[in-house]
C-alpha positions as CSV (number, residue, x, y, z in Angstrom):
1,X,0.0,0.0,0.0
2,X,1.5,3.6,-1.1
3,X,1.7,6.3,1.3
4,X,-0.5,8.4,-0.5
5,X,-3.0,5.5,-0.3
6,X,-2.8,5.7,3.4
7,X,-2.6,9.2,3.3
8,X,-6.5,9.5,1.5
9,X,-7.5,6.3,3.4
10,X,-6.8,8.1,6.8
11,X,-8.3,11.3,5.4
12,X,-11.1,10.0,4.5
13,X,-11.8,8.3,8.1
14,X,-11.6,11.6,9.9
15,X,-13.8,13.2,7.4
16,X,-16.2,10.7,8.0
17,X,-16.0,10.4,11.6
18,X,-15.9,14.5,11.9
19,X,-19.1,14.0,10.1
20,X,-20.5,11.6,12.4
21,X,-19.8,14.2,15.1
22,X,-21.2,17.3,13.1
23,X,-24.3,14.8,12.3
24,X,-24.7,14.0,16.2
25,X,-24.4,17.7,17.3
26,X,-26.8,18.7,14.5
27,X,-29.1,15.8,15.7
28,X,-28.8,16.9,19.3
29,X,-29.3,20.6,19.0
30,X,-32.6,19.8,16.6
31,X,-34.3,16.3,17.3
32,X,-33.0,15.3,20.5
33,X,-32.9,19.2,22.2
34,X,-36.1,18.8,24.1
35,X,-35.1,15.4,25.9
36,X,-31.7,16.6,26.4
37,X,-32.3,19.6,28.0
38,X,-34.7,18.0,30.2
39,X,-32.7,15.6,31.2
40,X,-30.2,18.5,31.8
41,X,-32.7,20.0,33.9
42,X,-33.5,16.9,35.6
43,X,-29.6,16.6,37.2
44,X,-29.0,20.0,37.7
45,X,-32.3,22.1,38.5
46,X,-34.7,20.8,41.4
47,X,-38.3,22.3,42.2
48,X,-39.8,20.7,45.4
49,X,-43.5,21.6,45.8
50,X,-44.8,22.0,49.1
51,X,-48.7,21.2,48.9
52,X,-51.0,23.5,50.9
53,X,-53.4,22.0,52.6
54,X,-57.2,23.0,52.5
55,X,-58.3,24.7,56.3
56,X,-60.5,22.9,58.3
57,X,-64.2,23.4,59.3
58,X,-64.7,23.5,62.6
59,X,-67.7,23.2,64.9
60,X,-68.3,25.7,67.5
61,X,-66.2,23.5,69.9
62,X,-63.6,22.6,67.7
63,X,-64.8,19.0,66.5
64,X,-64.1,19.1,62.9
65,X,-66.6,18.9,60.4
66,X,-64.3,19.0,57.7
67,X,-60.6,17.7,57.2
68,X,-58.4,17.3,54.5
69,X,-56.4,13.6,54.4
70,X,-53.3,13.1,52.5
71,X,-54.0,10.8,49.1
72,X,-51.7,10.9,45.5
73,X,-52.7,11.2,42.2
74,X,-50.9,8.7,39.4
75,X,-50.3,10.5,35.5
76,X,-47.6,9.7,33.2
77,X,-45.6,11.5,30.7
78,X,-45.7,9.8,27.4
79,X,-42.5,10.8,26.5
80,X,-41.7,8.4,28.5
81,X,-43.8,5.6,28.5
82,X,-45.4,3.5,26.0
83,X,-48.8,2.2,25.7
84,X,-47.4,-1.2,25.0
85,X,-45.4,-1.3,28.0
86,X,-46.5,-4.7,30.4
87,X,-45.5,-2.8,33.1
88,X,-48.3,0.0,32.0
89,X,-50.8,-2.4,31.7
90,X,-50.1,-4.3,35.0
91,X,-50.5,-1.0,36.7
92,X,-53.5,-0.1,34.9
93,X,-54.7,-3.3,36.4
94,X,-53.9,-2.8,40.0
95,X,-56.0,0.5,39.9
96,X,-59.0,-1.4,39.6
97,X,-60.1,0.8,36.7
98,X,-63.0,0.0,34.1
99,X,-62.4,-1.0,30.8
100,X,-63.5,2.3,29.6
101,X,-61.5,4.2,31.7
102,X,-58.4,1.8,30.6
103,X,-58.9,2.4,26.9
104,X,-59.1,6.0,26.9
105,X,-55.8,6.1,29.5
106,X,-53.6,3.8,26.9
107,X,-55.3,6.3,24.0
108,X,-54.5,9.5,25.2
109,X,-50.4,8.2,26.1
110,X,-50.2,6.7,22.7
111,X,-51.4,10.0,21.3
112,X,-48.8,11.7,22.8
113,X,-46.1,9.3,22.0
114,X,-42.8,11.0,22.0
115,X,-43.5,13.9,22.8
116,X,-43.3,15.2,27.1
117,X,-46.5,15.8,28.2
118,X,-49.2,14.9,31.2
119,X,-51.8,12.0,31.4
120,X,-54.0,11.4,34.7
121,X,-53.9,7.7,35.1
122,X,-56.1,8.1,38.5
123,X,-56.8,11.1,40.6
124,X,-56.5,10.4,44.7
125,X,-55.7,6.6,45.8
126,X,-54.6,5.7,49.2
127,X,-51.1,6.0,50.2
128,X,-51.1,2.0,50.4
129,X,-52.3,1.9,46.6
130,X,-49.0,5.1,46.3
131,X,-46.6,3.2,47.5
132,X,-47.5,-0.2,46.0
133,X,-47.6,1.7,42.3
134,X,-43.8,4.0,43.5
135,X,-42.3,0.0,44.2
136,X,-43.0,-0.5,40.4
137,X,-40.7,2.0,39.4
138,X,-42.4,2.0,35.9
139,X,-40.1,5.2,34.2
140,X,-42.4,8.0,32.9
141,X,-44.9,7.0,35.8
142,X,-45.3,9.9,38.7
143,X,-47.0,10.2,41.5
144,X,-48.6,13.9,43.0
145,X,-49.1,14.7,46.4
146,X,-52.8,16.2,47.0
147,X,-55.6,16.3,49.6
148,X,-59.0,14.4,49.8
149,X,-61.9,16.0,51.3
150,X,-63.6,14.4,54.7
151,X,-66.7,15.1,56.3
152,X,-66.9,13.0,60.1
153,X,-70.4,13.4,60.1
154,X,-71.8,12.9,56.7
155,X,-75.2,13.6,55.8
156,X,-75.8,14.9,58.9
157,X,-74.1,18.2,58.8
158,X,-73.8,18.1,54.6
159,X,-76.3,21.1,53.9
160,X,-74.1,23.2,55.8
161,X,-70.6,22.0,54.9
162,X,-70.9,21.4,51.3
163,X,-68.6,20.1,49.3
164,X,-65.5,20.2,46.9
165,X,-64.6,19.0,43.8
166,X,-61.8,17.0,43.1
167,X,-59.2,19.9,42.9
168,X,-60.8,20.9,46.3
169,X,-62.9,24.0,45.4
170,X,-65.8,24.6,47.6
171,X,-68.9,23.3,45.3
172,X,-71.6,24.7,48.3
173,X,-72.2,25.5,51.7
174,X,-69.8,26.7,53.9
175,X,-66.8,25.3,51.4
176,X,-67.9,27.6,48.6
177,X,-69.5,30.4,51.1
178,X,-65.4,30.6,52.9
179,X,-63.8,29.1,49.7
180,X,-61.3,31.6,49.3
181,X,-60.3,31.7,53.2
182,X,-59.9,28.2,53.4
183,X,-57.9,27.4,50.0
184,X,-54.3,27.8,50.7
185,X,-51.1,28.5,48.0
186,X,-48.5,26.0,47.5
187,X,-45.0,26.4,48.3
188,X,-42.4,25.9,45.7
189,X,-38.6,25.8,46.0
190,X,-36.0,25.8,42.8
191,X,-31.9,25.4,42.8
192,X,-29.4,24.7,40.7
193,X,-26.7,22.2,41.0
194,X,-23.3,22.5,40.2
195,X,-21.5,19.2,38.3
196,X,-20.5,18.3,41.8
197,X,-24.3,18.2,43.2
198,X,-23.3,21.9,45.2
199,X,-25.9,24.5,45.1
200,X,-25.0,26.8,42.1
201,X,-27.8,29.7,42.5
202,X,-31.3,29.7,44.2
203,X,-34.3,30.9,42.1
204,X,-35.5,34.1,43.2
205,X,-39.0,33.7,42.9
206,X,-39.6,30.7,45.4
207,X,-43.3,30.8,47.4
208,X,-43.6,30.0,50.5
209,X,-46.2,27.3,51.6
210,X,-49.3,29.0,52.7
211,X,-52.4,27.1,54.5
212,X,-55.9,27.2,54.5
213,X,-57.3,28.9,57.5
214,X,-59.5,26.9,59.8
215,X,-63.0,28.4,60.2
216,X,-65.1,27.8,63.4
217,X,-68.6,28.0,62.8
218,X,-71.9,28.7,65.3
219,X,-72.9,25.0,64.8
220,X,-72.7,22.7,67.7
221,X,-71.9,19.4,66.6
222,X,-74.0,17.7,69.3
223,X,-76.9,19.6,68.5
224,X,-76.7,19.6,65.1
225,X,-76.8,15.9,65.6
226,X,-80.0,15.8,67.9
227,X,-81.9,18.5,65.5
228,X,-81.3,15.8,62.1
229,X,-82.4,12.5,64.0
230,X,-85.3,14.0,65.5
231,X,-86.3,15.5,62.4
232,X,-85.2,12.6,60.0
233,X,-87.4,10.5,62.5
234,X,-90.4,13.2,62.0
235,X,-90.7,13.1,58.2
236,X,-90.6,9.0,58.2
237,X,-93.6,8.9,60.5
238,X,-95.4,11.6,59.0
239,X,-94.6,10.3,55.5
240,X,-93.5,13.4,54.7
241,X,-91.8,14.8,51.3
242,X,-89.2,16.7,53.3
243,X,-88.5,18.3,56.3
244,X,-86.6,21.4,57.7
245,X,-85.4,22.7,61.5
246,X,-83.3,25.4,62.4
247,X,-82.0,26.6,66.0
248,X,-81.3,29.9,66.7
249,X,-80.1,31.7,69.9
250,X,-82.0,34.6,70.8
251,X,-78.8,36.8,71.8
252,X,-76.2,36.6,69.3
253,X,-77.7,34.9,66.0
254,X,-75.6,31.9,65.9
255,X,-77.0,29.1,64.1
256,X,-76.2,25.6,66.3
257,X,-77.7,23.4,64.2
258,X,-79.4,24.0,60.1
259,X,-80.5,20.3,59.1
260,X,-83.2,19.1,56.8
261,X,-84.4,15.7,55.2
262,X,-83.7,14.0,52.6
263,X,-80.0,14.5,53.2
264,X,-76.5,13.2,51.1
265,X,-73.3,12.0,51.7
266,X,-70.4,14.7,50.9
267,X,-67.9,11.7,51.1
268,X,-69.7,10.3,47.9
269,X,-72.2,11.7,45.5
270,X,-73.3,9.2,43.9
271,X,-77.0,9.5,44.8
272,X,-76.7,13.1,45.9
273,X,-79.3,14.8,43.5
274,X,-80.3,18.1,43.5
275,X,-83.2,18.0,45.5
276,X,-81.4,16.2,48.2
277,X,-78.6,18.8,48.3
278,X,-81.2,21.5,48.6
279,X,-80.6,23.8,52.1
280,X,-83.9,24.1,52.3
281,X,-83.9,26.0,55.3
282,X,-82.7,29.3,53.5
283,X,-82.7,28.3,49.7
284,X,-87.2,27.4,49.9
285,X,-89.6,30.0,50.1
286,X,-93.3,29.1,51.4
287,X,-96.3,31.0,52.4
288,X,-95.9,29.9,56.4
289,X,-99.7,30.6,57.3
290,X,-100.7,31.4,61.4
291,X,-97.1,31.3,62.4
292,X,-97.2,35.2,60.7
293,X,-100.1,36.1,63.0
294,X,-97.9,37.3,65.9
295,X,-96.7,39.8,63.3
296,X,-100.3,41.1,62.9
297,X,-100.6,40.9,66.5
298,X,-97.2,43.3,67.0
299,X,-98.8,45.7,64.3
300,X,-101.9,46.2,66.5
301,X,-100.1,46.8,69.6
302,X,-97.9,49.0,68.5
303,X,-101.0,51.1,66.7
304,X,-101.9,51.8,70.1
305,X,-105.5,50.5,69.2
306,X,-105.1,47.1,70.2
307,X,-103.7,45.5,73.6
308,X,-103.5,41.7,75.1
309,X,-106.9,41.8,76.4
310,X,-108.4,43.9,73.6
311,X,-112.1,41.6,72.7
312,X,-112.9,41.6,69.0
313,X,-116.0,39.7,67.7
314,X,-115.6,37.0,65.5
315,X,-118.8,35.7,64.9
316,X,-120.2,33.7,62.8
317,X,-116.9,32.5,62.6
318,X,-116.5,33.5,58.9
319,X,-117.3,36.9,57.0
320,X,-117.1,38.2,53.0
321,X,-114.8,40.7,51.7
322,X,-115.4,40.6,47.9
323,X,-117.2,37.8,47.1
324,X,-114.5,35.4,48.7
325,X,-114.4,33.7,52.7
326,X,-112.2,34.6,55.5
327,X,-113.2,31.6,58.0
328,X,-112.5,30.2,61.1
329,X,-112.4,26.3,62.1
330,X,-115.6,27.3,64.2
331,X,-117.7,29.6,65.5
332,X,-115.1,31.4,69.0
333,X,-117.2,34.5,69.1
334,X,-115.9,37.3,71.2
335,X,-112.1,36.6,72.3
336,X,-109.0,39.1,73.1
337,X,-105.8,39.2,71.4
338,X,-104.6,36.5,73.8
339,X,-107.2,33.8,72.8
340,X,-107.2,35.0,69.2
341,X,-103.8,33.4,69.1
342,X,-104.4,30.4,71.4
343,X,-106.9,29.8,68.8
344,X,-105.5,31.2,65.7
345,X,-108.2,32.9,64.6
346,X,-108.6,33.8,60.9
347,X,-111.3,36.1,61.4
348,X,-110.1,38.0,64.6
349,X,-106.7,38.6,63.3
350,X,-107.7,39.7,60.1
351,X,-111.0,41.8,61.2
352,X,-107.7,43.6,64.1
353,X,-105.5,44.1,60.6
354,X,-108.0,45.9,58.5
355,X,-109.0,48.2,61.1
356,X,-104.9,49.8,60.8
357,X,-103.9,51.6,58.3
358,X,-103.4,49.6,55.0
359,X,-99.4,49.6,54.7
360,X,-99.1,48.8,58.5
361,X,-98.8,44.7,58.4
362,X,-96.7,44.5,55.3
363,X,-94.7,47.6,57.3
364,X,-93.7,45.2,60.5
365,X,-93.1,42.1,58.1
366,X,-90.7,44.5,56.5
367,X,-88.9,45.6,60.0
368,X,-88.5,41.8,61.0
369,X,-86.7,41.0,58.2
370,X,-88.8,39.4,55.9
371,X,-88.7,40.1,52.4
372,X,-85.2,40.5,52.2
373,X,-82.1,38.2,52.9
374,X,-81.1,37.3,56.4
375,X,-77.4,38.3,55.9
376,X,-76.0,35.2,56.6
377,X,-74.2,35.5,53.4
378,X,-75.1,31.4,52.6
379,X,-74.6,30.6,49.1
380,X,-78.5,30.3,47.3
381,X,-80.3,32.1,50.3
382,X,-83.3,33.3,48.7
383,X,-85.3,36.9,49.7
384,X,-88.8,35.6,50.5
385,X,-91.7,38.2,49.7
386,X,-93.9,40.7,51.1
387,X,-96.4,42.3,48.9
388,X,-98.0,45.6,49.1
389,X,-102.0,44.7,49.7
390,X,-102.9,48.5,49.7
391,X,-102.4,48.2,45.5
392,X,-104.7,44.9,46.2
393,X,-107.9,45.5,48.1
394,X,-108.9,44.1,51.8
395,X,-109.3,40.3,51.1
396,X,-105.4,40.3,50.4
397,X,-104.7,42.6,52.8
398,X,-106.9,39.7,55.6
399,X,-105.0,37.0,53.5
400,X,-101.6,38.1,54.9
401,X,-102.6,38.6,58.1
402,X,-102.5,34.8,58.5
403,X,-99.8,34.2,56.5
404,X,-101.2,33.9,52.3
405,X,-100.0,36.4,49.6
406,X,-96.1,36.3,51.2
407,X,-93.7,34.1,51.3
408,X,-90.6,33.2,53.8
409,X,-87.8,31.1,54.7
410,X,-87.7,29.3,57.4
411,X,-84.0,31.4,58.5
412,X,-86.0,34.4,58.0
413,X,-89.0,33.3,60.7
414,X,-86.3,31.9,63.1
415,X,-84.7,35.5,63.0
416,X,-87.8,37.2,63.1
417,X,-89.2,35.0,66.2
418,X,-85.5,35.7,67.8
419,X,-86.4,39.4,68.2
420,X,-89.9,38.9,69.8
421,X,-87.6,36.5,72.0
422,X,-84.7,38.8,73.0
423,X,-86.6,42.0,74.0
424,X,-87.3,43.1,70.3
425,X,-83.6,43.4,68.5
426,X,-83.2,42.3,65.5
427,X,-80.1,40.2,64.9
428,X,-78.6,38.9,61.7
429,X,-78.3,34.9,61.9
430,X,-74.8,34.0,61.2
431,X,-72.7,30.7,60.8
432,X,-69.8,32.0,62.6
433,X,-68.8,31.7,65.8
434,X,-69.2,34.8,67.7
435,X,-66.9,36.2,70.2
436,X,-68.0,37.3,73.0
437,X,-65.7,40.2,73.3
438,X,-67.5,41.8,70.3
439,X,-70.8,42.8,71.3
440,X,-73.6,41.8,68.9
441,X,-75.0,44.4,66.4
442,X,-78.4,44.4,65.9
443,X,-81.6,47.2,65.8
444,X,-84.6,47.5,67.6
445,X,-87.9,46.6,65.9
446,X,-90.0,46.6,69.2
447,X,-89.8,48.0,72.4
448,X,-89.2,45.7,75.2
449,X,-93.0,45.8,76.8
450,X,-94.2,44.8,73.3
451,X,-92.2,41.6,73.6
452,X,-93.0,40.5,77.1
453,X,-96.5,40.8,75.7
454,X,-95.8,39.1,72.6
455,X,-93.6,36.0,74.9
456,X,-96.8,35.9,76.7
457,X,-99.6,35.5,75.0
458,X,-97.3,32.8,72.9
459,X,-96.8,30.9,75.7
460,X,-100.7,30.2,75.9
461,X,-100.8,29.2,72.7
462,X,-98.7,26.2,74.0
463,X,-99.6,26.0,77.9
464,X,-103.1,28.0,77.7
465,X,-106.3,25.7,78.0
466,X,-107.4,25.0,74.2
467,X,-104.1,26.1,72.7
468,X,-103.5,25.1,69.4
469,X,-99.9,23.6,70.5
470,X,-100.5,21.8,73.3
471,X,-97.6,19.0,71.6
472,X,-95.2,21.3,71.8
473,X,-95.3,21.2,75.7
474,X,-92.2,20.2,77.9
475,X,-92.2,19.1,81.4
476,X,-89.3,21.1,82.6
477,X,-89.4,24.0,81.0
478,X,-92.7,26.7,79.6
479,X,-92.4,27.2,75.8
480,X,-93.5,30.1,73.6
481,X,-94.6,29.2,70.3
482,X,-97.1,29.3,67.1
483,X,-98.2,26.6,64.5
484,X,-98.7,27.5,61.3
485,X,-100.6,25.1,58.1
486,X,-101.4,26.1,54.7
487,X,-101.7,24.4,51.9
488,X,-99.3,24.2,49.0
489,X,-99.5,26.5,46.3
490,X,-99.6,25.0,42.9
491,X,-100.3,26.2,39.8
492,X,-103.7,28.1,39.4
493,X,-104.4,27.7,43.1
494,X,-103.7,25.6,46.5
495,X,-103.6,21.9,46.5
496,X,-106.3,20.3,48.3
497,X,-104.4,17.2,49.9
498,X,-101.2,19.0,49.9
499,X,-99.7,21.1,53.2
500,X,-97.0,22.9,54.9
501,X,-96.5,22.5,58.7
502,X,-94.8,24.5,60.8
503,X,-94.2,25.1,64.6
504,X,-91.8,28.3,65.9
505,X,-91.0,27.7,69.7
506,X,-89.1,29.9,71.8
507,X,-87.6,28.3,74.9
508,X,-87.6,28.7,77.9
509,X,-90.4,31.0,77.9
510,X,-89.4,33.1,80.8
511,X,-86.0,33.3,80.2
512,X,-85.6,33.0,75.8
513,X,-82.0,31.5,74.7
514,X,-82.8,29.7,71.8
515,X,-85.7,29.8,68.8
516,X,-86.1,26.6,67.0
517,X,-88.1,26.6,63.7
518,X,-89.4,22.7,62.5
519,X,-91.4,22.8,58.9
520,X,-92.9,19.4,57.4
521,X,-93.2,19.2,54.0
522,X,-96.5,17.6,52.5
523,X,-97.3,15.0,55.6
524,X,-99.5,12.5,54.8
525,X,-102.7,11.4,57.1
526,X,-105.0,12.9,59.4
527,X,-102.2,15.0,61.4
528,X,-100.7,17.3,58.7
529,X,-101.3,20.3,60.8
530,X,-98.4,22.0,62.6
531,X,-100.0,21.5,65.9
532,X,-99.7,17.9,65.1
533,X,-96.7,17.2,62.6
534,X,-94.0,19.6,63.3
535,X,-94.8,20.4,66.9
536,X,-93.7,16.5,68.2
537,X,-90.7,17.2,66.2
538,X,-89.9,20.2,68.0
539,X,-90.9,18.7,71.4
540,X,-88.1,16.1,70.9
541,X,-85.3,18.6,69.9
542,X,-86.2,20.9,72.5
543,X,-86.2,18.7,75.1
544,X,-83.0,17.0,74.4
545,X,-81.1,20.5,74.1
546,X,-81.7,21.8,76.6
547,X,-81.1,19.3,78.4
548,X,-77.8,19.0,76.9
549,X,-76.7,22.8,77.1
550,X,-77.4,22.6,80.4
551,X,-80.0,24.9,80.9
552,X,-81.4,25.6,83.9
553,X,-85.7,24.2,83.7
554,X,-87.8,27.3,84.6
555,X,-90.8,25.5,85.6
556,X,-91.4,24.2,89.1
């Protein structure tokens, strides 16, 4: 072989293998730069995120009612991994996920074959199921700290709660109501390594973890409980469509327990329709019939026209006013203020109402809150309404006295009762805790001798001989109260086998702490009234809360 031989032979080598190099750079600085700079990225730059957890709910003790649990959420970065892989498949497996679920997993990875991206193989397993999938060590497979949702007491407390969706944004209730308060902002860190794994630089824009803050509400955990069995137990033996209760106290506005029936599972919504996560207590408006007619009763005393033992005839028991029936259950004849509630009289409320000045009734409605929201600030609480009967006529005007032609909440009477209870302040209802550092803001609807009157002649409707809620009775301690039944509107009228029962209470009578509102919806059978259906109910929570709370019986 010549030397120039050799000499083109080795030339030809090196320009070949420089061109293998040139080709590889070109290769690497085109195809390849995306994997390689992640990689790069991956052994010298580290972010660690520090997941903020979601505050708790608290009730007014501190029991929680809502707590977020460590979990992790599986995706994969097809860049990564293949759709083919056993390992994939065998993982897939473990996750107990449907076929469905499977298919469109493996479709959406093979779509994004070779090329870095994020697939969610399965949002929030148990840290057994975590740590079972990390021992795989399947490349391209990652695993994300996050937080599930938990609710200790279920259905129970759900229609205040609420709920969040998977990313753990409040959905309703108090999670969607304090959403904002109790999310929090995850932390991140980022540095850069040197080649020997030293720290070369810090990133100046790292975040600090911040948490959720915990939020104590008004409700009592324990009486929350005793309001939804009692009242779950009420709509089942009145075969009843639904059912509502409420407990306020008198003196600060704190809600202790909000519970209705039908109720859901926050921990899983399978079965939790619409109707069933409903609040009814401040998201349903009814007309609430005779338990308005202390309201009428506040209007005349305060006319100065009217007083407790005030008699007003209301014989025959039923009169006209344009060709349509105000009428009573029977015949009472002459009775005062005081038996015109025992009784709730249609006529002699009504005949007292007319005799004021026509804008009078709708006037107190108004300064008791009704007609307007409570102020609660609870996510769906509706307005209610009160008309204006002097653009109506009288039979309208005699209508509302008793509780037709308006409608309410059942928040809205609880806070309006609470001011006939507390000497005649007017106190926003609230789901907060309250300090009792901060005095209580409220205004004065009614002067103090109007509500002792007021407290007393309700306490005969429910200890007074012929009372119409003589159910509602304790043994231990005297209870104020009204019933109220109407029938249900429906279209182009009222139903005829269709009601609304109601029974306010406001105990003890001689010394008011709490108000505690009960509404049946629609009981079936011969007791429908609110004498009958919701007073029992009330009986029950009354007697076992107080009890409970400690306070002291008034009754000797």
């Amino acid at each position: 072989m010549s030397k120039a031989w050799r000499y083109f032979f080795i030339l030809f080598v090196l320009i070949i293998a420089i061109g293998i190099v040139v080709f590889k750079l070109i290769h690497m600085q085109s195809v390849e730069h995306e994997r390689l700079a992640k990689e790069g990225q991956n052994r010298s730059q580290r972010t660690t995120i520090s997941r903020a957890y979601r505050g708790m709910i608290l009730d007014r003790e501190g029991k929680p009612l809502a707590i977020s649990t460590p979990v992790d959420s599986i995706w994969a970065d097809p860049y990564f991994v293949s759709a083919d892989d056993p390992k994939l498949l065998t993982l897939l497996d473990k996750l107990d996920l449907s076929s469905a679920d499977k298919m469109e997993i493996l479709a959406r990875i093979k779509k994004g074959q070779g090329r870095s991206g994020f697939v969610y193989i399965k949002r929030q397993v148990s840290p057994f199921v975590a740590s079972e999938i990390q021992q795989m060590n399947i490349k391209g497979i990652h695993l994300d700290r996050e937080f599930k949702r938990y609710y200790p007491d279920a259905e129970i407390t759900a229609h205040v709660v609420g709920f969040t969706n998977i990313d753990g944004k409040g959905q309703e209730g108090v999670e969607l109501q304090y959403d904002k308060a109790l999310t929090g902002k995850d932390g991140k860190r980022s540095i850069h390594r040197d080649l020997k794994g030293g720290v070369a630089r810090k990133n100046e824009d790292d975040q600090i973890v911040k948490h959720g803050q915990d939020i104590y509400l008004s409700i009592d955990r324990k009486v929350q409980y005793i309001a939804y069995k009692y009242l779950k137990e009420g709509v089942i033996e009145n075969n009843a469509a639904a059912g509502s209760a409420v407990i306020v106290n008198v003196h600060t506005g704190e809600v202790l327990a909000m519970v209705n029936y039908p109720s859901y599972n926050p921990n899983n919504l399978q079965n939790a329709t619409a109707d069933k996560r409903r609040n009814r207590v401040l998201t349903d408006v009814y007309e609430p019939g005779s338990v308005m007619k202390p309201f009428a009763a506040v209007a005349g005393l305060k006319s100065g026209k009217y007083d407790v033992d005030t008699v007003i005839d209301t014989s025959p028991g039923f009169y006209r006013l344009n060709g349509r029936t105000v009428r009573d259950f029977r015949n009472y004849g002459e009775m005062d203020l005081r038996h015109i509630l025992m009784k709730s009289s249609n006529v002699g409320i009504s005949r007292m109402v007319l005799s004021l000045p026509a804008n009078d009734l709708a006037d107190t409605m108004r300064e008791f809150g009704f007609g307007r929201i409570t102020g609660i600030a609870f996510p769906g609480e509706r307005s209610g309404f009160v008309p204006s009967p002097r653009k109506w006529g009288e039979f309208p005007l005699a209508t509302l006295s008793f509780g037709y032609g308006m409608n309410a909440t059942a928040l809205q009477i609880a806070q309006a009762y609470a001011a006939i209870a507390n000497g005649g302040k007017l106190i926003h209802p609230t789901l907060l805790r309250h300090d009792p550092q901060i005095p209580t803001q409220g205004y004065p609807v009614i002067d103090k001798d109007i509500s002792a009157k007021m407290l007393d002649m309700l306490t005969s409707v429910v200890e007074g001989l012929g009372g119409t809620a003589s159910k509602a009775r304790l043994s231990r301690y005297h209870v104020a109260g009204k019933t109220g039944t109407v029938r249900k509107a429906v279209a182009g009228g009222y139903a005829t086998d269709s009601y609304m029962a109601t029974f306010v209470g406001i105990v003890p009578s001689s010394d008011p702490q709490f108000v505690i509102v009960v509404v049946i919806d629609d009981p079936k059978g011969q007791a429908y009234g609110g004498g009958s259906a919701a007073a029992p109910v009330f009986t029950e929570i009354a007697a076992h809360v107080l009890s409970m709370l400690g306070v002291p019986p008034d009754k000797k």
